[in-house]
N, C-alpha and C positions, 0 to 999 in steps of 0.2 A: 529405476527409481523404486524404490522401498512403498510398499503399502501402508498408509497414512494407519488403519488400525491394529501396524505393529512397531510404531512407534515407541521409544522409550518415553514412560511419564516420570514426573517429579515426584519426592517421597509424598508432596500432598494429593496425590492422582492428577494432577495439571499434566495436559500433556509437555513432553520438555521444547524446548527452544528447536525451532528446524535445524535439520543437520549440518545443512551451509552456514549458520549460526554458531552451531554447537561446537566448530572446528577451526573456525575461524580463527587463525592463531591474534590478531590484533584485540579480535574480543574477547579472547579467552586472558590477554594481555590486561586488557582494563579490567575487568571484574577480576581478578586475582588482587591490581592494584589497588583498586576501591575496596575492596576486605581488608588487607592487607593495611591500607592508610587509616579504615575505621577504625582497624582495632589498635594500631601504635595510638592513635589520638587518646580513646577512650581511657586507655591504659596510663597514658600521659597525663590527660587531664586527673584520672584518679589521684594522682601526687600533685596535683598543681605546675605541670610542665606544659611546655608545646614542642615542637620540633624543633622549632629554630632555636627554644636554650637547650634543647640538646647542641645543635650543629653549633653554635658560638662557643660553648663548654670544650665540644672536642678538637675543634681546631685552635684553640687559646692552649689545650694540655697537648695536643698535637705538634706543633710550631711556635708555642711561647708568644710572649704581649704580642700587641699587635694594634695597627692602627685602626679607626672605625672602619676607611675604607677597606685598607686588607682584611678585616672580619668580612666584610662584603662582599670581597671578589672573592676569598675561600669560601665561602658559604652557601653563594647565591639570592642570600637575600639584600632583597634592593636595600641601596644607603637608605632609604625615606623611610622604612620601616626599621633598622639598623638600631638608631637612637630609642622606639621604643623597646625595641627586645633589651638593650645595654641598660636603659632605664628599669624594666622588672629584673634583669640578672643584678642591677647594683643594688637597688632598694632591698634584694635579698641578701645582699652581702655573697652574692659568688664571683661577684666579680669585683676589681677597682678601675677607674679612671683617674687618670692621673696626666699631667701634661707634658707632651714630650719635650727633652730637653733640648732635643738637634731643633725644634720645631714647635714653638709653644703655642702654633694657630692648631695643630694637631694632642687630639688625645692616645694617648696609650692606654690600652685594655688587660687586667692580667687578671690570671684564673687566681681567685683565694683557697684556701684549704679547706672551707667550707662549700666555694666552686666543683674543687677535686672529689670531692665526697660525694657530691650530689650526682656528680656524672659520673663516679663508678652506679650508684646506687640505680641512676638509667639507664649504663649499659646492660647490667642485669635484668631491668623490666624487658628492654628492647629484646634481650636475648630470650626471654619467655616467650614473649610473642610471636617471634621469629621460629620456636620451637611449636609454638602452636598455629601458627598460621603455615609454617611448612611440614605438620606430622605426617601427611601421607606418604611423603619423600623421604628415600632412605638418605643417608648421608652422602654417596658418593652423588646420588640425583641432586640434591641439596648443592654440592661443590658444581656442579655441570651446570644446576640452573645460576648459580653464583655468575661465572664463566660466563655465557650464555648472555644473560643480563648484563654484566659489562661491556660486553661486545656492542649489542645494540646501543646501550650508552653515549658509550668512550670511543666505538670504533675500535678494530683489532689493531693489537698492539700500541693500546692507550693507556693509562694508568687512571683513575679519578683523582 
């Protein structure tokens, strides 16, 4: 074991985190995540977004209309919440509801062209962020943590 006064400290002279800490690949998992999640938000809300009118945007220009629940089960957000994200995406005009024909107890969801706009216009925020929340990483590290991250996910040889 390592002498406690030659420890590495923080840039504020704090000494750092114990080394069983410091390396801990789960925790080093969450603090990357919680960076990572503060700054997509921060960046989100700067334009008046959240995440989930990203994820409703991409999978409606992804896979075409779609029902409230299939937005749900592509998404992950629960139906009870569903209605109001479909609520702030229509009152903005990016999305329409509309009723389905095979089904008139269901609605159909489809991306507008001002929809389409807007999620180009976040996949560029997202891509900043992404560019700054991974610059210490070269590209092909970038591709491996990609990889990497999926696996845990999806489990190898899963797709999301």
């Amino acid at each position: 074991m390592s002498d406690s006064r030659s420890e590495p400290t923080r840039a504020d002279d704090r000494p750092a985190a114990p080394a069983r800490l410091r390396n801990l690949p789960t925790r080093l998992l969450s603090l990357a995540a919680i960076h990572s999640d503060r700054r997509v938000n921060e960046e989100l809300a700067r334009v008046d977004a959240r995440k989930w009118h990203y994820a409703v945007l991409a999978a409606l220009d992804e896979a075409g209309p779609a029902s409230q629940a299939e937005l749900s089960s592509r998404t992950g957000i629960y139906r009870s919440d569903m209605v109001a994200v479909l609520n702030e995406l229509a009152d903005r005009g990016l999305v329409e509801r509309a009723p389905d024909a095979a089904d008139r107890r269901r609605n159909v969801v489809t991306l507008t062209g001002p929809g389409l706009r807007q999620l180009r216009k976040l996949d560029g925020l997202l891509a900043d962020v992404e560019d700054e929340v991974l610059a210490s990483l070269t590209p092909p590290e970038r591709e491996q943590l990609a990889r990497l991250l999926a696996t845990l996910v999806y489990g190898r040889g899963r797709d999301g």
